[in-house]
C-alpha positions as CSV (number, residue, x, y, z in Angstrom):
1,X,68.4,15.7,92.8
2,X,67.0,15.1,96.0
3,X,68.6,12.3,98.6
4,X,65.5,9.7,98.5
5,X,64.8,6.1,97.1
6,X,67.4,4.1,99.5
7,X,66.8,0.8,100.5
8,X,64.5,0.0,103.5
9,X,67.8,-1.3,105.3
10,X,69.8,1.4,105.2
11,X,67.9,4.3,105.4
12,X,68.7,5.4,109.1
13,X,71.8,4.3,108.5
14,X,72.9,6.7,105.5
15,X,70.1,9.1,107.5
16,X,72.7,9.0,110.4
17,X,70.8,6.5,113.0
18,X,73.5,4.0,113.4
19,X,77.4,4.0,113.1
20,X,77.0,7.8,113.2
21,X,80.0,8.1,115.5
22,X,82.0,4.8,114.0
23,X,82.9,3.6,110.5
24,X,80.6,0.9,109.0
25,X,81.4,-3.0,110.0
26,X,81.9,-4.9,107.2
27,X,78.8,-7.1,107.7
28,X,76.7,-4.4,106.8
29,X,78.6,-3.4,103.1
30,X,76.6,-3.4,100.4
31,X,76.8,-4.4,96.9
32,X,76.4,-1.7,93.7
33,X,72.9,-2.9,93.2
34,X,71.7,-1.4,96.2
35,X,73.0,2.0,95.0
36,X,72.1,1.5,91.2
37,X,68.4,2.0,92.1
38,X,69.0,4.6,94.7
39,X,70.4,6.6,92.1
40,X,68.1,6.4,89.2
41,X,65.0,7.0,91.5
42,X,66.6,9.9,93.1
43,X,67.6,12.5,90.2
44,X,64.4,11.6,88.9
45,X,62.5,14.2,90.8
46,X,60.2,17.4,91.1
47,X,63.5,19.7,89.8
48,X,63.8,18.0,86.9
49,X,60.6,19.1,85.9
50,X,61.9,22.8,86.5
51,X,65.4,22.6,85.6
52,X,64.6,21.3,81.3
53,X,62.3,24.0,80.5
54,X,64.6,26.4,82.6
55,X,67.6,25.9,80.5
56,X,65.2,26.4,77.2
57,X,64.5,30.2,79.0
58,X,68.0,30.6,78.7
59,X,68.2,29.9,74.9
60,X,70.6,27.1,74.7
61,X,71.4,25.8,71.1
62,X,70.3,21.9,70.4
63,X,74.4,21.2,70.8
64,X,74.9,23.1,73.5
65,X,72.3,21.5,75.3
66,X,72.6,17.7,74.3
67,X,76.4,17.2,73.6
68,X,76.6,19.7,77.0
69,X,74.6,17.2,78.9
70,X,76.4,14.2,77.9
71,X,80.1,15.7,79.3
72,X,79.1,17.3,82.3
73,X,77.2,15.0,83.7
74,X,79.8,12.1,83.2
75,X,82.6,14.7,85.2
76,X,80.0,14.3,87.7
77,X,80.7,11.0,87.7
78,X,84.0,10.6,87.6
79,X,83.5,13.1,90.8
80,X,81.2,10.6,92.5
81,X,83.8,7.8,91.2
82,X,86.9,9.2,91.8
83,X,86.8,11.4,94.7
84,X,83.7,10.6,97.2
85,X,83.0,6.6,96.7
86,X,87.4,6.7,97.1
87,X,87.3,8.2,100.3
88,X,84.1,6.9,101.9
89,X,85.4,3.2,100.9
90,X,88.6,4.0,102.7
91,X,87.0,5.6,106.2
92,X,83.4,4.6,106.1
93,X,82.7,7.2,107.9
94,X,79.2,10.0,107.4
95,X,80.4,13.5,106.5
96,X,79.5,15.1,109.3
97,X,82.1,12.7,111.5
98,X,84.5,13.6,109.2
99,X,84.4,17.2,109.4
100,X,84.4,17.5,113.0
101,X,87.3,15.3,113.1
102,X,88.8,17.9,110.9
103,X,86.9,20.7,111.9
104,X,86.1,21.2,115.1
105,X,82.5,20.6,116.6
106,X,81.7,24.4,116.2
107,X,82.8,24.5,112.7
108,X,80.8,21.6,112.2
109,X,78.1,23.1,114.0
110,X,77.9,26.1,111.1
111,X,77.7,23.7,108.4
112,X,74.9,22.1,109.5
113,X,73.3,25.4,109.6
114,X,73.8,26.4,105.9
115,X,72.9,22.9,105.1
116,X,70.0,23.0,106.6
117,X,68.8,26.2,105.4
118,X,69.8,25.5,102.0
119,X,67.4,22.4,102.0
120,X,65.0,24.2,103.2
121,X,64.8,26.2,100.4
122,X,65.3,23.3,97.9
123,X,62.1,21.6,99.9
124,X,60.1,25.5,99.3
125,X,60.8,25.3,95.6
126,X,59.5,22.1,95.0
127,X,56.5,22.9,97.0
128,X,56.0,25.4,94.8
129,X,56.2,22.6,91.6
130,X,53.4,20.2,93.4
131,X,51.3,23.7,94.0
132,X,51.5,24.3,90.3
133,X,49.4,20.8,89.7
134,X,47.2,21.0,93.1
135,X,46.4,24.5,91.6
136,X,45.0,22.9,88.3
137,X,41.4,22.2,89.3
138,X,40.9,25.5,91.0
139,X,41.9,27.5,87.8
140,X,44.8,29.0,90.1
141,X,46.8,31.5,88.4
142,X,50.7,30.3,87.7
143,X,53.3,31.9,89.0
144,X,55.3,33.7,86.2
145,X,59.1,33.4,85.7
146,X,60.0,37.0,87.0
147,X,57.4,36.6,89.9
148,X,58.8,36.6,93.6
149,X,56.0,37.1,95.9
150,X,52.6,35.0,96.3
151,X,50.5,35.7,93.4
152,X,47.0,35.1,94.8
153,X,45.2,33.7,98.1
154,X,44.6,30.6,96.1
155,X,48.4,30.2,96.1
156,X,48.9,30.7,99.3
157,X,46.4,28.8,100.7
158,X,47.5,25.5,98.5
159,X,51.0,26.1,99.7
160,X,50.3,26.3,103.3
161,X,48.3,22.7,103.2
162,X,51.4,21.0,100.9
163,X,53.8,22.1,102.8
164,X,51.6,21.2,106.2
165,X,50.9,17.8,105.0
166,X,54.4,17.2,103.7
167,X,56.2,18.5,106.7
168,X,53.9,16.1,109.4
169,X,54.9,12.9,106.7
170,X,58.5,13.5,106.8
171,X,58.1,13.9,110.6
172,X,57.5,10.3,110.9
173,X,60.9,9.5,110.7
174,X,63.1,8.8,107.2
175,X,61.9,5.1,106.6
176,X,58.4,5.9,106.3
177,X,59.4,8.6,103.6
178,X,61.9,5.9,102.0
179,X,59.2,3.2,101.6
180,X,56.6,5.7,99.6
181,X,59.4,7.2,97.6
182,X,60.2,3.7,96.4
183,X,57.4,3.3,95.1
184,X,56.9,6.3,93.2
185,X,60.3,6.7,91.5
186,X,59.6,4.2,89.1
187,X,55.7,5.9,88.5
188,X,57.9,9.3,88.1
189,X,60.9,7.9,85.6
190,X,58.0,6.6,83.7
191,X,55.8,9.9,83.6
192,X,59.0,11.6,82.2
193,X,59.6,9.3,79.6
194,X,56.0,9.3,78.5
195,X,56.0,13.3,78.8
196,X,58.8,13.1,76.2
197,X,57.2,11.0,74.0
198,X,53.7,13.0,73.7
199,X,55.7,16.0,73.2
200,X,57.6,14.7,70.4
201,X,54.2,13.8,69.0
202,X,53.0,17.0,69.6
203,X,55.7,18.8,68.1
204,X,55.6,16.6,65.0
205,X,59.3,15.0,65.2
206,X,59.5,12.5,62.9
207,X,63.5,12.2,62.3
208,X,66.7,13.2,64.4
209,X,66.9,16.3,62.7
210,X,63.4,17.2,63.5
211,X,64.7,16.6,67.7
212,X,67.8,18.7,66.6
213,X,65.6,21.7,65.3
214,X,63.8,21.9,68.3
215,X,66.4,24.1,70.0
216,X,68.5,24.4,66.9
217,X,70.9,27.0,66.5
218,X,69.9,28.4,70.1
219,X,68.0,31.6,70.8
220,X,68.2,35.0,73.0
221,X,67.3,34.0,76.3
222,X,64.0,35.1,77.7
223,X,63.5,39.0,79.6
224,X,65.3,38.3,82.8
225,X,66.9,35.3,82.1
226,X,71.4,34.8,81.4
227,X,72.5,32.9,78.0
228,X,73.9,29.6,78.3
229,X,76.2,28.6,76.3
230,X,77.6,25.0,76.0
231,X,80.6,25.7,78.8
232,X,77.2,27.1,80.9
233,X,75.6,23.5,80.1
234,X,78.4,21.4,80.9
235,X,79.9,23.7,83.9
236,X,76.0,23.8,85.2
237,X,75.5,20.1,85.1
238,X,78.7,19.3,86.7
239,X,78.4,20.9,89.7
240,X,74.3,21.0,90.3
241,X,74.9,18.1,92.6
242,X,78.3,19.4,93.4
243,X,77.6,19.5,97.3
244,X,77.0,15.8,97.3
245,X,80.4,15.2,94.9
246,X,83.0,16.9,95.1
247,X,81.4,18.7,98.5
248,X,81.2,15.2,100.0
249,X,77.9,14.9,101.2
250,X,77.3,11.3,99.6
251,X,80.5,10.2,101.6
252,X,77.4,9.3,104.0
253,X,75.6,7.0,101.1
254,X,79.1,5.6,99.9
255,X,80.4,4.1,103.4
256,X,78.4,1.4,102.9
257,X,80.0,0.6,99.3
258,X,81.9,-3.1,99.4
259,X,84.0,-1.1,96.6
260,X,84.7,2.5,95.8
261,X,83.7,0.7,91.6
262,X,79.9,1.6,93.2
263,X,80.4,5.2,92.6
264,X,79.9,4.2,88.6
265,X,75.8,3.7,89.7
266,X,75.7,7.3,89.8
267,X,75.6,7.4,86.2
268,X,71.8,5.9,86.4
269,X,70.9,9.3,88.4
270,X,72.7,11.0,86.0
271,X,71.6,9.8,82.6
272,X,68.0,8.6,83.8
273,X,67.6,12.1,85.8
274,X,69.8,14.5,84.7
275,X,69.9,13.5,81.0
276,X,66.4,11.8,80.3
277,X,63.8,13.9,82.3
278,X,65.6,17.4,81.9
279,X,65.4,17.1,78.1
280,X,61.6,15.1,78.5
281,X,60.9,18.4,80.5
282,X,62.2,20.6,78.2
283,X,60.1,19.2,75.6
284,X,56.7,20.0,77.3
285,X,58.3,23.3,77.6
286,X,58.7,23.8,74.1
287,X,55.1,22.4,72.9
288,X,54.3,25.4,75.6
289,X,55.9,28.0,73.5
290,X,54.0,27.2,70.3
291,X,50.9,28.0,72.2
292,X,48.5,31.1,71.8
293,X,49.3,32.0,75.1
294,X,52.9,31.9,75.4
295,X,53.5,33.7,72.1
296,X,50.9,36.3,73.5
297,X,53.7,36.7,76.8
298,X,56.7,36.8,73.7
299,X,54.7,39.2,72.2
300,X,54.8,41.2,74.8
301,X,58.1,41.2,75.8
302,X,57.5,39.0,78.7
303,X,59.0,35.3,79.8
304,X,56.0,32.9,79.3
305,X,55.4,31.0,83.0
306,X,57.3,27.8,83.7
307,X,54.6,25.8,85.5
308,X,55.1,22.6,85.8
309,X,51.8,21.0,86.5
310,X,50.2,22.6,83.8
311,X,53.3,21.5,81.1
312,X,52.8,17.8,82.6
313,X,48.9,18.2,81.9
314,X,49.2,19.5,78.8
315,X,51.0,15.7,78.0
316,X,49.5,13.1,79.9
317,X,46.2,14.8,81.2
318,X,45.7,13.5,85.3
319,X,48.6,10.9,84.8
320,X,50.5,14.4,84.5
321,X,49.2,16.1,87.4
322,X,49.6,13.0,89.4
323,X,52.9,12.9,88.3
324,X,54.1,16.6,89.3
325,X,52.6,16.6,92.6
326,X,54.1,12.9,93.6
327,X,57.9,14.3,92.0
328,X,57.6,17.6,94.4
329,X,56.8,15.2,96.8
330,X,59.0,12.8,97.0
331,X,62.0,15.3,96.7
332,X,60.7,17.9,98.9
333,X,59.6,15.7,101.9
334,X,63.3,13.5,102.5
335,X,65.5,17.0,101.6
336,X,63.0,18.1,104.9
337,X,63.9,15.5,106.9
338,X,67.2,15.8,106.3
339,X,67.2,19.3,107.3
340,X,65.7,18.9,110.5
341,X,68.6,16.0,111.1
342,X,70.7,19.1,110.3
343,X,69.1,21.2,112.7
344,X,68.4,18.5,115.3
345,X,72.8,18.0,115.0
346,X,72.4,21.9,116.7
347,X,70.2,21.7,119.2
348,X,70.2,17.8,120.2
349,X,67.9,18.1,122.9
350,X,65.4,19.0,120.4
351,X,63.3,16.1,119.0
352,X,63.7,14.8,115.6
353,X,59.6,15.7,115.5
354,X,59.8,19.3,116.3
355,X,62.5,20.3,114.3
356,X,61.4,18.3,111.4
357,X,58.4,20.6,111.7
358,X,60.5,23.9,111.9
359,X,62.6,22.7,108.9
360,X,58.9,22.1,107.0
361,X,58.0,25.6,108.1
362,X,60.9,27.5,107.3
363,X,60.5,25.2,103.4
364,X,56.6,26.3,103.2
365,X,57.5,29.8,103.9
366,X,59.8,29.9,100.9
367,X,57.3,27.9,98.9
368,X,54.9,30.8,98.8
369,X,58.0,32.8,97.2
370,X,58.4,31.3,93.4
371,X,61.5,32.9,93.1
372,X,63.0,29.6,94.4
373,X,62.0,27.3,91.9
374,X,62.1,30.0,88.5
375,X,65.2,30.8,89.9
376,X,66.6,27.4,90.6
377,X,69.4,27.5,88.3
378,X,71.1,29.9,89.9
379,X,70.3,28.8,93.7
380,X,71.4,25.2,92.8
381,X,74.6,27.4,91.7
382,X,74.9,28.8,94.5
383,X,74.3,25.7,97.1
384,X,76.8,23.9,95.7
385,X,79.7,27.4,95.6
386,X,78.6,27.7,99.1
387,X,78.9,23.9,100.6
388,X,81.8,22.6,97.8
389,X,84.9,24.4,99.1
390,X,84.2,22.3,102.7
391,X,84.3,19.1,100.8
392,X,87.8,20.2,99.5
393,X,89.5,20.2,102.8
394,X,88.3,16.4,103.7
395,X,89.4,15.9,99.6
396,X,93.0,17.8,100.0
397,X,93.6,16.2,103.5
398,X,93.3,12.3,102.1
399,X,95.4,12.5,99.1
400,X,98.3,15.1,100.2
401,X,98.5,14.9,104.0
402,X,101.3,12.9,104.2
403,X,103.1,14.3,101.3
404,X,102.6,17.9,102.4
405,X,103.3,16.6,106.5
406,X,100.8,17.8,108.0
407,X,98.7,15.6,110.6
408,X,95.1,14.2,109.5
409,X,92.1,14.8,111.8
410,X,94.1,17.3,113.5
411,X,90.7,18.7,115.5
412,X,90.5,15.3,116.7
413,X,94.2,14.8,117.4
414,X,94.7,18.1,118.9
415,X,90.9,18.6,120.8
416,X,89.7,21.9,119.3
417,X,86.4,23.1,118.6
418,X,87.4,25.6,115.4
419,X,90.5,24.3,113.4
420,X,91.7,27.7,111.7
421,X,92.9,26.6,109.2
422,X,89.5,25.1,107.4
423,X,87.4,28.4,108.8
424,X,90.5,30.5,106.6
425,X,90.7,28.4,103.7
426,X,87.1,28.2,103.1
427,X,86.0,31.7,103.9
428,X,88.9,33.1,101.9
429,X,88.6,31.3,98.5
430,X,84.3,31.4,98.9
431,X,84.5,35.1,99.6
432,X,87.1,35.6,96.8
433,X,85.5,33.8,94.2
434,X,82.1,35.1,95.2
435,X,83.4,38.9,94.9
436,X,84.6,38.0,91.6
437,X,81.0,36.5,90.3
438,X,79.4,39.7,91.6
439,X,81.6,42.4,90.7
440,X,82.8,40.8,86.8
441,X,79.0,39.2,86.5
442,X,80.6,35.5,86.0
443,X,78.5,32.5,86.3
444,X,78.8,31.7,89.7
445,X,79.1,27.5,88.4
446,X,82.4,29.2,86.5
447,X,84.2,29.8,89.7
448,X,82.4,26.6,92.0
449,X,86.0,24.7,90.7
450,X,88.5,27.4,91.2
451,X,87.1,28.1,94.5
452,X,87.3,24.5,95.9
453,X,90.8,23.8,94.4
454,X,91.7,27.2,96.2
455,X,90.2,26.1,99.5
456,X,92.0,22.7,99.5
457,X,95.4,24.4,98.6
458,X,94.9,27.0,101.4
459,X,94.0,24.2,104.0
460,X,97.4,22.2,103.5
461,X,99.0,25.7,104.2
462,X,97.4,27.3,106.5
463,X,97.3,23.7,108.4
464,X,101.2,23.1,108.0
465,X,101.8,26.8,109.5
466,X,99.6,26.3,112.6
467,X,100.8,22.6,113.4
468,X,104.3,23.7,113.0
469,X,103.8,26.2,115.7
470,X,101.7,24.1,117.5
């Protein structure tokens, strides 16, 4: 899920180093192989290793789960297809351009904010899934599934030097992060396939009804934990890269497309990443559960830990370990940098150094929290209801402007810092929708599409009443 494995060449450009402020020339397109790797390498990362055993907490059925899987990761696709690779073919231009042509610098300004923030807690919780596999040799204790603070000095102390020594890598700028991630991906995809493998040993699965049984008919989700039902699977999936789809965030990645046909690669993230490894990690998971110790936690009414370095150890022994602590890395040290690019878009004086080291800061602070990563199917809800509805307005602008008469780029056009009409639309239909997850307790992933239709719709009006008065 992280934004890591691009090519050597294009790195500071999709990073933002060069045609930042104009579209991309035509001799620097690329072809769909260039994404095809990109893509497979970088949904193949430390959250996978969270997210599989995650949705087993929330006792999904063996349908639910695999048929679940297989739709809502191809509507994410279509997404990527359909909707970002269309528009970033047609203005080449990086997201954050976009917007403040649309926007307004300020508005833009407060979006790179949440952005950043938002990574940084992405980068925390998978500094918490590397800390679960440093922790290994020093007989740490895990972090539990309803835990929120720091369990022990031991944690804290192996957080402190992760996070330290990931935030002074990414610091050295995006291509020196690139070239090591590059190479691991392909070590990670293949630790996930193996883990699957060695668990299907383990758990004795012979046939196709044996791999059915393993979740089979579904179960009551663990103390703490919501029940997911297949509409939860497919909803969930859809939208747990929804920032980057339908929010437009990948418009910066798909500029450089020869033909909007590259947004198809996508479906190697989503079927090697989001298909693959999340049921591979699901499996450890679930040769976890037959232990003596989890049953003891069952027993007791509590949720056994989700721990991934101790799951991936369980399978492949140091390989594991290795595995964990190289998948936190190489999604937690790029979803740094890019938060300090974030930042950096705020205060430009700043160098890309210091605030680099801020963002890795603020992300090893919320590393010592586990909350982040137990939690992280709800916060991945909630990153993409919070940045989606923005994504709507650049969506609802290209394909009904003209047909609704309004002007595009009208920031631009009309030199404003805060276009009204996007601050409206997007705080109305987020603070709607939001209201009605909290006070109706609905999945927040149920309301991430009713939101961002609601935001887009309110745009075109709200823009055609203040350019007619304008």
């Amino acid at each position: 899920m992280s934004q890591v494995s691009i090519e050597s060449d294009q790195i500071e450009e999709v990073a933002g180093g060069e045609f930042e402020r104009e579209p991309v020339p035509k001799s620097k397109l690329k072809g769909w192989g260039s994404f095809l790797g990109m893509y497979a390498g970088e949904h193949a990362a430390g959250t996978e290793f969270m997210i599989g055993p995650l949705f087993l907490t929330a006792g999904v059925s063996a349908f639910d789960l695999i048929i679940g899987l297989l739709l809502g990761n191809l509507l994410a696709v279509l997404s990527w297809r359909f909707l970002t690779a269309e528009i970033a073919v047609k203005n080449r231009l990086t997201l954050y351009f976009q917007l403040e042509k649309i926007c307004g610098k300020k508005l833009v300004t407060a979006y790179n904010l949440a952005n950043g923030i938002l990574f940084c807690f992405l980068a925390g919780s998978m500094i918490t899934v590397s800390a679960t596999a440093v922790g290994i040799p020093f007989d740490m204790e895990m972090p539990k599934l309803d835990d929120t603070l720091p369990n022990g000095v031991t944690w804290i102390v192996i957080v402190i030097i992760i996070g330290a020594v990931i935030s002074l890598i990414a610091s050295k700028g995006y291509d020196t992060v690139s070239k090591a991630a590059n190479w691991m991906s392909p070590v990670i995809v293949l630790a996930f396939l193996a883990c699957g493998i060695v668990a299907l040993n383990q758990l004795d699965v012979t046939s196709l009804s044996d791999f059915w049984n393993i979740w089979g008919e579904g179960s009551e989700p663990f103390p703490g934990q919501i029940k997911f039902t297949f509409w939860h699977v497919v909803i969930w999936s859809w939208f747990a890269n929804g920032a980057m789809h339908i929010g437009m965030s990948d418009l910066s990645v798909f500029r450089f497309a020869k033909k909007a046909s590259s947004g198809w690669t996508t479906a190697a993230g989503m079927y090697v990443g989001h298909y693959m490894a999340w049921i591979a990690a699901a499996l450890l998971y679930a040769v976890y559960l037959k232990s003596p110790e989890a049953l003891t936690f069952l027993n007791n009414g509590e949720a056994p830990p989700v721990a991934p370095g101790p799951l991936a150890n369980n399978a492949l022994g140091i390989f594991g370990i290795i595995a964990v602590v190289l998948a936190g890395w190489t999604t937690a040290n790029p979803t740094i940098y890019r938060a300090g690019l974030a930042f950096q878009a705020i205060i430009p004086k700043a160098s890309t150094f210091w605030v680099t080291i801020i963002a890795g800061t603020i992300a090893t602070i919320a590393g010592l929290f586990p909350a982040f990563a137990m939690k992280l199917l709800g916060f991945v809800a909630l990153y993409g209801f919070i940045l989606a509805p923005v994504g709507a307005v650049i969506v609802f602008e290209h394909f009904f402007a003209e047909k609704f008469g309004i002007k595009k780029n009208y920031a631009e056009f009309a030199s404003i810092k805060i276009n009204n009409a996007v601050l409206f639309a997007w705080a109305i239909s987020f603070g709607l929708f939001y209201f009605i997850s909290l006070q109706f307790d609905v999945f927040l992933s149920f309301v991430t599409l009713p939101a961002w239709l609601l935001s887009g719709v309110l745009f075109l009006i709200f823009s055609k009443i203040i350019q007619n008065k304008k």
